[in-house]
C-alpha positions in Angstrom: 100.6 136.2 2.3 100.1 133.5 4.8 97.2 131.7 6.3 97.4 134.0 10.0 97.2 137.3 7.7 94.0 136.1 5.6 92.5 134.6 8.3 92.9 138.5 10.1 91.7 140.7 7.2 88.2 138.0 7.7 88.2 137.8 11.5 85.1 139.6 12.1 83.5 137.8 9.9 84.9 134.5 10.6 84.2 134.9 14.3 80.8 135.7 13.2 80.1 132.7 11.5 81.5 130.7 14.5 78.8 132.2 16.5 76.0 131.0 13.6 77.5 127.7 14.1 76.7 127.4 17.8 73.6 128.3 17.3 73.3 126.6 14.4 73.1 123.6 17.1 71.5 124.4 19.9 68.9 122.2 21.0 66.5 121.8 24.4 67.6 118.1 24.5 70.7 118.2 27.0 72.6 115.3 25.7 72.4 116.0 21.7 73.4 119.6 22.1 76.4 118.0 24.2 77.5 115.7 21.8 76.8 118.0 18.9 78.9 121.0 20.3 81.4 118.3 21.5 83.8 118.3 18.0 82.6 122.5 17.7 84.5 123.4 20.9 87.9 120.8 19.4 88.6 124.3 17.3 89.4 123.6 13.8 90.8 125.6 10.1 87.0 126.5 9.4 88.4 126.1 6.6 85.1 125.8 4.2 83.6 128.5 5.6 86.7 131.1 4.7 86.3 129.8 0.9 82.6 130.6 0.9 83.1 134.0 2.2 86.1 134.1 -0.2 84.3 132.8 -3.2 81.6 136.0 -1.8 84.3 139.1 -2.3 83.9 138.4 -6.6 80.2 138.9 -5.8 77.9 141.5 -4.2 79.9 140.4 -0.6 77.0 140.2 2.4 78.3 137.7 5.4 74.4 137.1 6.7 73.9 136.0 3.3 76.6 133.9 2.8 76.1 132.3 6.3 73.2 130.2 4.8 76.3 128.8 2.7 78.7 128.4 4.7 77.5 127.0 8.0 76.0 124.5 6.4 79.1 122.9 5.0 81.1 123.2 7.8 78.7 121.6 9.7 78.4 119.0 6.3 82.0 118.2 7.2 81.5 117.8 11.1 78.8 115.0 10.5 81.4 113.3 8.3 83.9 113.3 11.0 81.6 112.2 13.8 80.7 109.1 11.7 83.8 108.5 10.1 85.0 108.4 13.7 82.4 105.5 14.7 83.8 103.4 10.8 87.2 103.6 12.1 87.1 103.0 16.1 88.6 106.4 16.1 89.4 107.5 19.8 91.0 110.9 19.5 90.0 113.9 16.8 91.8 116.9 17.1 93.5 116.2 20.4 90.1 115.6 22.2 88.5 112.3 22.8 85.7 111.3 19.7 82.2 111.6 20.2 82.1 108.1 20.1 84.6 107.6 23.1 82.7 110.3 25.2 79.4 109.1 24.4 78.9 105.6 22.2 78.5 104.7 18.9 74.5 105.0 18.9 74.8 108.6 20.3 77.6 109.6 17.6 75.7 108.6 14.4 72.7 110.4 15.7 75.0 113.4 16.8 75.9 112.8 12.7 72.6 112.8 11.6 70.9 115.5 13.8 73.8 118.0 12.0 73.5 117.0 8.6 69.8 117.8 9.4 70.3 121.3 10.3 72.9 121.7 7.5 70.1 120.9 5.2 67.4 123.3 7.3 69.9 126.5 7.7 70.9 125.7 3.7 66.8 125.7 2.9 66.5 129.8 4.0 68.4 130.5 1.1 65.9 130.8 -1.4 68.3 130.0 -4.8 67.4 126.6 -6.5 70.9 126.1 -8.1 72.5 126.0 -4.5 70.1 123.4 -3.1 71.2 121.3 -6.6 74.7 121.7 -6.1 74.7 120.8 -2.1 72.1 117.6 -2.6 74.0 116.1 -5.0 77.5 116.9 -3.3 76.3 115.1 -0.2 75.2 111.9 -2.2 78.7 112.1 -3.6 80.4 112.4 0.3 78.5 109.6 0.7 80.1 107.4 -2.2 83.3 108.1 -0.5 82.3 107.0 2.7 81.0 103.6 1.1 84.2 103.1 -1.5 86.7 103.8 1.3 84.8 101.1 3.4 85.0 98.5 0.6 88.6 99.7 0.3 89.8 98.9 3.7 93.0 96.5 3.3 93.0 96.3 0.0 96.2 96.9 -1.8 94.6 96.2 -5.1 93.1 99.3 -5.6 94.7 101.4 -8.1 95.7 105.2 -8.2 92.6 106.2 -10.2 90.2 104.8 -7.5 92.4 106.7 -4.6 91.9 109.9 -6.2 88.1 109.4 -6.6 87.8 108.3 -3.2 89.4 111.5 -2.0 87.7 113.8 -4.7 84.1 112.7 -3.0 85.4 112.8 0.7 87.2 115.9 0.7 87.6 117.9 -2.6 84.3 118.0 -3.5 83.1 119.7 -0.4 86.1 122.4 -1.1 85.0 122.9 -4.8 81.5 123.4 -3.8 82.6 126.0 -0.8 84.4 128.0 -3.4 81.4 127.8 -6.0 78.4 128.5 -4.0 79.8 131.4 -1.8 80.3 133.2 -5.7 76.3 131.7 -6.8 75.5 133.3 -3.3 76.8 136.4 -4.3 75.7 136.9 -7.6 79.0 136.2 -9.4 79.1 135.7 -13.0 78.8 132.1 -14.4 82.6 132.2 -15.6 83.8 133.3 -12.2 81.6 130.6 -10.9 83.5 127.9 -13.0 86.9 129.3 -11.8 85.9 129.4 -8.2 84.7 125.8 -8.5 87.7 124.6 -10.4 90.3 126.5 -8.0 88.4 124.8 -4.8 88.6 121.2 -6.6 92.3 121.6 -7.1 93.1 122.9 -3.4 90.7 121.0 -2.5 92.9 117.6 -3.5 96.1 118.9 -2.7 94.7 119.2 0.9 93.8 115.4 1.2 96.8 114.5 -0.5 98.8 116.7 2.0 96.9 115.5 5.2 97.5 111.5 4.1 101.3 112.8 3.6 101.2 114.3 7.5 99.7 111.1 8.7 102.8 109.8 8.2 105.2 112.3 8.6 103.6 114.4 11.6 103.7 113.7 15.1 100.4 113.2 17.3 100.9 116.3 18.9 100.5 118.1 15.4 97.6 115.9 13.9 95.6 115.7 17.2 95.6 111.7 16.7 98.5 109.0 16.5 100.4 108.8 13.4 100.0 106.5 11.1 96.2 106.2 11.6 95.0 105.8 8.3 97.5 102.5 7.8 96.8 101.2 11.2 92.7 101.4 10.4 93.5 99.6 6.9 92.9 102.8 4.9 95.3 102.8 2.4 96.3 106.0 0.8 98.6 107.4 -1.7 102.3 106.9 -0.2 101.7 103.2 1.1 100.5 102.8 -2.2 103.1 103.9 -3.9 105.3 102.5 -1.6 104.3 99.2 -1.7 104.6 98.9 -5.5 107.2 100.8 -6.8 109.5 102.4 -3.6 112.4 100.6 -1.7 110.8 98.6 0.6 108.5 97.2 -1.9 109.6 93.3 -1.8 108.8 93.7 2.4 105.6 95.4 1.4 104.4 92.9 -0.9 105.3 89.6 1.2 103.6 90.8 4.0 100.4 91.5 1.8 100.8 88.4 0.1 101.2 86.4 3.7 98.4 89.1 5.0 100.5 89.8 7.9 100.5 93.8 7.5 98.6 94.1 10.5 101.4 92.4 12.6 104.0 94.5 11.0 102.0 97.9 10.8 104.9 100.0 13.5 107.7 99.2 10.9 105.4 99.6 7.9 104.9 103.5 8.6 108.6 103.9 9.3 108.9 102.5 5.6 106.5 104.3 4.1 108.5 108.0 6.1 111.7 107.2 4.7 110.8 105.7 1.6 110.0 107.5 -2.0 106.2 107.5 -1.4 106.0 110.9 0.3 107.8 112.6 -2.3 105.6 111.7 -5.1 102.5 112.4 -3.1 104.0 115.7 -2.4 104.9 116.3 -6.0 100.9 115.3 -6.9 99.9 117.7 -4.5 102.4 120.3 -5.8 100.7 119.6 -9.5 97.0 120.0 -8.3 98.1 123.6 -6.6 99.8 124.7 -9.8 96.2 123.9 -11.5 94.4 125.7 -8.7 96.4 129.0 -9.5 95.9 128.5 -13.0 91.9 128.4 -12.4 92.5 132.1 -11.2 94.2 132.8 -14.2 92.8 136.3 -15.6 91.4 137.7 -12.6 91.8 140.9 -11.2 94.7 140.9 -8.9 93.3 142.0 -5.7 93.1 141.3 -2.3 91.0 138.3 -2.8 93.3 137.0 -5.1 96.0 137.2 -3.1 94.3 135.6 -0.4 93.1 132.5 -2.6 97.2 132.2 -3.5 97.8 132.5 0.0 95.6 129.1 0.8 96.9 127.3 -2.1 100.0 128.1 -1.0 99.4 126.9 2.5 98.1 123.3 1.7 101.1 121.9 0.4 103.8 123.9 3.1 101.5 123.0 5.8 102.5 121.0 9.1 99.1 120.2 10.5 
């Protein structure tokens, strides 16, 4: 099954959350609701909200429910990107120009803060303590990434174990909790609600391992930004990492780190890093943290929403954009 097929059997209901997150936004002030519907209108996998309403189907499945779920995360994840693209001097997300190039930087982190805002207020209508808990605490996490990736900019002393925090509290966690909640939401049984959580984790890690693999590997036209962004910023992921201290090219790597000269040298940097051994072992990570994500669904019933959850996995590591 791929992602266009589970993606259809939810259209309805995907298209109606769409609609929730418009209005999720709207606002009398002219300039906010531009800026804030500015990265909305770019598209995107809406890919949080199709685990919440997954996580639903093990549950007592109602989308007007679940919509207190999962609008707020996706709209969680759209005030991260609006203010990770003021941190990096990002000029293009997803093909379009950043909020910050349209607007400025003041207007983007308040574009960032006004939807974290009604993340929080549309998550507050659903009356269930736990979920509140679980979403608080996630955010203070996202936040941790946000600050150690910051601290981590150009610094090839940072080992793997750091990396793989870093991307746990930017990106997995946000997945996990997608998973996790849209079960709670439902009424799902506290074992189902530990698979769900520990399925979403695993995907959730392959997918940031995967996207820092394309950054390399993909062309602008598939990312929606230049390749090689994350290098060319000074964030320094898992196959420049590898790559610099164990692949080929290491010896290049490691005298321009040691002369600090990377940034001079960053155009043939990514071409090492492409054709060098430190995609593959990020791929076979990723490849690892999707066998662990089907394992997490070990022992459930093998229905359609089963399938579906293979499906994704499946998708994150095969994926081209």
């Amino acid at each position: 099954m791929n992602l266009v097929d589970i993606y259809f059997q939810l259209k309805n209901d995907v298209q109606y959350i769409e609609k929730e997150l418009e209005q999720s936004i709207d606002t009398g002030v002219r300039d906010l609701y531009l800026s804030s519907t500015h990265l909305l209108k770019a598209g995107g996998k809406r890919i949080r909200p199709v685990f919440v309403l997954l996580g639903g189907k093990w549950g007592n499945y109602d989308v007007k429910r679940l919509k207190h779920v999962a609008v707020p995360l996706e709209l969680i994840h759209m005030a991260t990107l609006v203010h990770d693209d003021v941190i990096d001097d990002a000029d293009k997300r997803r093909g379009r120009d950043t909020v910050r190039t349209q607007w400025d930087n003041k207007v983007a982190m308040y574009t960032g803060d006004y939807i974290f805002a009604r993340a929080l207020s549309i998550a507050a209508e659903l009356r269930i303590p736990e979920l509140h808990r679980i979403l608080s605490n996630a955010i203070v996490e996202v936040v941790k990434g946000e600050i150690e990736q910051v601290r981590d900019l150009n610094n090839w002393e940072q080992n793997f174990r750091a990396y793989l925090r870093r991307i746990k509290r930017k990106t997995a966690l946000l997945i996990a909790i997608s998973c996790q909640m849209g079960a709670i939401a439902s009424g799902a049984g506290p074992e189902l609600v530990r698979k769900m959580y520990r399925y979403g984790y695993n995907v959730g890690m392959a997918f940031q391992i995967t996207d820092d693999i394309l950054d390399f590997t993909g062309t602008e036209k598939q990312l929606g930004k230049p390749a090689g962004s994350d290098l060319r910023q000074g964030n320094i992921t898992l196959p420049a990492m590898y790559t610099a201290r164990f692949g080929k090219s290491r010896d290049r790597f490691q005298a321009w780190i040691r002369d600090n000269t990377l940034r001079n040298h960053v155009d043939e940097a990514i071409q090492l890093v492409r054709n060098d051994d430190g995609i593959a072992y990020a791929q076979g990570l990723a490849e690892r943290y999707i066998a662990r994500a089907r394992e997490a669904l070990a022992g459930l019933p093998d229905n359609q929403t089963k399938k579906s959850l293979l499906g994704i996995a499946n998708f994150m590591v095969d994926r081209k954009f």
